[in-house]
C-alpha positions as CSV (number, residue, x, y, z in Angstrom):
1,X,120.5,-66.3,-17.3
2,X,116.6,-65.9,-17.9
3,X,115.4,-63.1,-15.9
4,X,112.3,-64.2,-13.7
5,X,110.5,-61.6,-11.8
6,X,109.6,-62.4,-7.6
7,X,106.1,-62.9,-8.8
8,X,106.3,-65.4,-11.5
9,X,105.2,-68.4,-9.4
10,X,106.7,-70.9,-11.1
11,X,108.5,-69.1,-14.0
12,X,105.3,-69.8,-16.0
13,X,105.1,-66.4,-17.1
14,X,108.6,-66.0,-17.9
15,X,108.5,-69.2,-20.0
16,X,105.4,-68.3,-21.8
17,X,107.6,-64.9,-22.6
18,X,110.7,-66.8,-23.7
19,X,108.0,-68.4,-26.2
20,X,106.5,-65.4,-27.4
21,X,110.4,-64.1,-28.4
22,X,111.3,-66.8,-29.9
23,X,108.3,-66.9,-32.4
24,X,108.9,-63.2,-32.7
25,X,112.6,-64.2,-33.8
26,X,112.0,-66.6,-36.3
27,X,109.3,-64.9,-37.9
28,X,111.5,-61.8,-38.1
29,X,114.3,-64.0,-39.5
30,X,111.4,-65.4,-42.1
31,X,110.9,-61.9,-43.5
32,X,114.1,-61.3,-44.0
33,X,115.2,-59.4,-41.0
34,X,119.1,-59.7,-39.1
35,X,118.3,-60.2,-35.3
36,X,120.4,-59.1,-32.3
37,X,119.6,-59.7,-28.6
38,X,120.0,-56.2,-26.7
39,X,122.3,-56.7,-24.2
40,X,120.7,-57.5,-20.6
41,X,121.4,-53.8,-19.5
42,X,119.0,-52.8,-22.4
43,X,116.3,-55.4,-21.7
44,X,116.3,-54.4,-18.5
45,X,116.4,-50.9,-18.4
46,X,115.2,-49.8,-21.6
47,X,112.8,-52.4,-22.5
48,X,114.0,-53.6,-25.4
49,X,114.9,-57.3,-26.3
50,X,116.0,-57.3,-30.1
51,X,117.3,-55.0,-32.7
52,X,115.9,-55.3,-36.2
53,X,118.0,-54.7,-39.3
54,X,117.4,-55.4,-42.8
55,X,119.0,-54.1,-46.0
56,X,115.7,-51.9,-48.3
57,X,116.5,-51.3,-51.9
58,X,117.7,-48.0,-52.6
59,X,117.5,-47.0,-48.9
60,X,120.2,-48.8,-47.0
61,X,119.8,-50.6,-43.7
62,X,117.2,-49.4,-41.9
63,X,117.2,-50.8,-37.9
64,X,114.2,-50.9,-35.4
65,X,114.5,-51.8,-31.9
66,X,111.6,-54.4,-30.8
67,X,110.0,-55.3,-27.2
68,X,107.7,-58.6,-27.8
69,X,105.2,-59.0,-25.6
70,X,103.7,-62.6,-24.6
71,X,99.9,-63.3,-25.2
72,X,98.5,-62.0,-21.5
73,X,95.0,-63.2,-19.4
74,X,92.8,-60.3,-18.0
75,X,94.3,-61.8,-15.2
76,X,96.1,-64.2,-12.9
77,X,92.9,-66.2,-12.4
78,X,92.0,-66.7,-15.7
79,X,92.3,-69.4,-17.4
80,X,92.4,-68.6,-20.9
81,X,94.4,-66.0,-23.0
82,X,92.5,-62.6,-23.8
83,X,94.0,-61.2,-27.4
84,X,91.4,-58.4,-27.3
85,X,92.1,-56.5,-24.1
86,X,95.9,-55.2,-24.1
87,X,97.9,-54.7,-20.6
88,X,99.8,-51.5,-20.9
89,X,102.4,-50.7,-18.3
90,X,103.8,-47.1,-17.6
91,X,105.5,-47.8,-14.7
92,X,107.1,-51.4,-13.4
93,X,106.5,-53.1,-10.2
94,X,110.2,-51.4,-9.1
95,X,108.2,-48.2,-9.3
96,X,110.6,-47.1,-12.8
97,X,109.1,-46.3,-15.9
98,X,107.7,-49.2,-17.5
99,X,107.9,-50.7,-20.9
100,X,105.9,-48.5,-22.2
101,X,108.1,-45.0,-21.5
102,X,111.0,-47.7,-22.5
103,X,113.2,-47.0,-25.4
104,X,112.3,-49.2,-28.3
105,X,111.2,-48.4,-31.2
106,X,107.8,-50.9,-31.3
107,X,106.6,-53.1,-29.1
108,X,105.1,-56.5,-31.0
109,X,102.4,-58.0,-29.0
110,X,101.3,-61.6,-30.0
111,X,98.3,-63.1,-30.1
112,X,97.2,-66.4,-31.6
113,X,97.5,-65.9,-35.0
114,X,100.0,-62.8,-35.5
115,X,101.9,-60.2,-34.2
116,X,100.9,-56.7,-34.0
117,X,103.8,-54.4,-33.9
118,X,103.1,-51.3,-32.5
119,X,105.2,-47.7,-32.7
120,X,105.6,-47.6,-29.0
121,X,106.3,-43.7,-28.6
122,X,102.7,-43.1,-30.7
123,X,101.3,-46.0,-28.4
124,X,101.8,-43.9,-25.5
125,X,100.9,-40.6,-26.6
126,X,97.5,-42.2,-27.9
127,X,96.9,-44.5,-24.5
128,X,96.9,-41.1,-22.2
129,X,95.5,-39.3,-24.2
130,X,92.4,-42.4,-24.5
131,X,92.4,-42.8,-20.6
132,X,91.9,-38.5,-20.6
133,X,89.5,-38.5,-23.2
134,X,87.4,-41.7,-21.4
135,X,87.2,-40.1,-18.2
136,X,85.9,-36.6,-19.3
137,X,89.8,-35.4,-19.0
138,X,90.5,-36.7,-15.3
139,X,92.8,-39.0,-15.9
140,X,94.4,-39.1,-13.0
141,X,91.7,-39.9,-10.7
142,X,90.9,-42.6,-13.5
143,X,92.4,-45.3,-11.1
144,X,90.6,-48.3,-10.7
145,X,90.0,-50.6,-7.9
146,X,90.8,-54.2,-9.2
147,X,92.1,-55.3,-12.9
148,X,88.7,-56.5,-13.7
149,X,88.2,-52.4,-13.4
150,X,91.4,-51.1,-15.2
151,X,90.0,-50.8,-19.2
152,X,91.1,-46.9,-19.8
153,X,91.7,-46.6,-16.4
154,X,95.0,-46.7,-14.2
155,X,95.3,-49.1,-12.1
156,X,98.0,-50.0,-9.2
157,X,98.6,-53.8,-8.1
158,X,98.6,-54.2,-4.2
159,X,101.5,-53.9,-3.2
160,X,103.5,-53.1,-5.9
161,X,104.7,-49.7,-7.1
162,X,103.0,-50.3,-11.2
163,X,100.8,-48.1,-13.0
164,X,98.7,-50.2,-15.6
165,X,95.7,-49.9,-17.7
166,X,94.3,-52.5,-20.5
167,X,92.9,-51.3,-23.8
168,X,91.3,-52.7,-26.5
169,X,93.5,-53.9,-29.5
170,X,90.8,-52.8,-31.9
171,X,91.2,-49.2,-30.5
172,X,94.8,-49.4,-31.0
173,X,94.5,-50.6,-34.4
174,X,92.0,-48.0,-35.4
175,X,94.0,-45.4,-33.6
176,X,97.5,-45.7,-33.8
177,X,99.1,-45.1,-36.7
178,X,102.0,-47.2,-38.5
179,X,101.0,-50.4,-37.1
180,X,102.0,-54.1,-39.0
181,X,100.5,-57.0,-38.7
182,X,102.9,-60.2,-39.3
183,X,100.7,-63.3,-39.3
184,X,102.9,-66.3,-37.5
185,X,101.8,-69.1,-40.5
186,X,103.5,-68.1,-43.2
C-alpha cells in the first residue's frame, strides 16, 4: 500500500510522486540499470525508494541507492510547477530527519524535461553551507516567515515539526559536484 501523508488532500501529491518514480524507473531501466524497490522500512525511514545496479566494464557492479523527487510548486496555491526553485527538507513533518539527512546515495529531482540526480550527502553539505554563507553566517536565525520567504532560508510550516528551505537548481548545478543529467526523451 501507497503511503499518503495526513496532508495530501486528495492523494494528489502522492499520485503526482508515484509518477515521478515511475518515469525515474523506466528511464533507469532505458540506460541500462537493474531496479529494486527498497523495502517500505527503507522508504520510510531512510529515504530511499530504489537501488540502482548495473554491470561497468572492467569494474564490476557498481550500486547507487536513489530518492526521486516529484516536480514541486513554490507552493500549495500555485498553480503551475516551478523546476527552478528546489524544496529541500532536513527535517520531516514527524519532526525526524528529513530526506535530505536520509541515507541514499542521490536524490533525482525531475523536472519537465529530465532528471537531475544529485549526490545527496554533497547536497547537504553545500545547502548549509549556502543558507550560512547567504545570511552573513547566521544561519540559524535564517528562518523565514512564509514559503514565499524560504529561498536560503529555513523555514517551519505551521504546525508541523519540518525544517525547509528552497534553492535554486542553477546553484546546485554550478555548485554541487558529480551531478547527471538524464533527459526523459530518449
Amino acid at each position: 500500500m501507497t503511503y499518503i501523508n495526513q496532508y495530501d488532500a486528495g492523494a494528489k501529491c502522492s499520485s503526482i510522486g508515484l509518477k515521478a518514480e515511475q518515469s525515474f524507473v523506466n528511464l533507469a531501466k532505458y540506460k541500462g540499470y537493474t531496479v529494486k524497490n527498497a523495502s517500505e522500512e527503507h522508504n520510510m525511514f531512510k529515504h530511499i525508494d530504489f537501488h540502482l545496479s548495473k554491470l561497468k566494464d572492467g569494474e564490476g557492479i557498481k550500486t547507487a541507492t536513489v530518492d526521486v523527487k516529484a516536480r514541486k510548486k513554490s507552493s500549495r496555491d500555485s498553480s503551475y510547477f516551478n523546476d527552478n526553485w528546489i524544496w529541500l527538507e532536513f527535517v520531516n513533518v514527524n519532526g525526524d530527519d528529513g530526506w535530505l539527512k536520509g541515507c541514499a546515495d542521490y536524490i533525482a529531482f525531475e523536472r519537465k524535461e529530465d532528471f537531475v540526480i544529485v549526490p545527496r550527502p554533497s547536497l547537504l553539505s553545500w545547502s548549509k553551507e549556502k543558507i550560512r554563507i547567504r545570511n552573513k553566517g547566521f544561519s540559524i536565525k535564517a528562518m523565514a516567515k512564509n514559503s514565499a520567504d524560504a529561498k536560503y532560508k529555513y523555514y517551519t510550516r505551521n504546525g508541523r515539526e519540518d525544517l525547509l528551505t528552497q534553492v535554486h537548481i542553477n546553484d546546485i548545478l554550478s555548485g554541487v559536484k558529480g551531478i547527471k543529467i538524464w533527459k526523459k526523451s530518449v
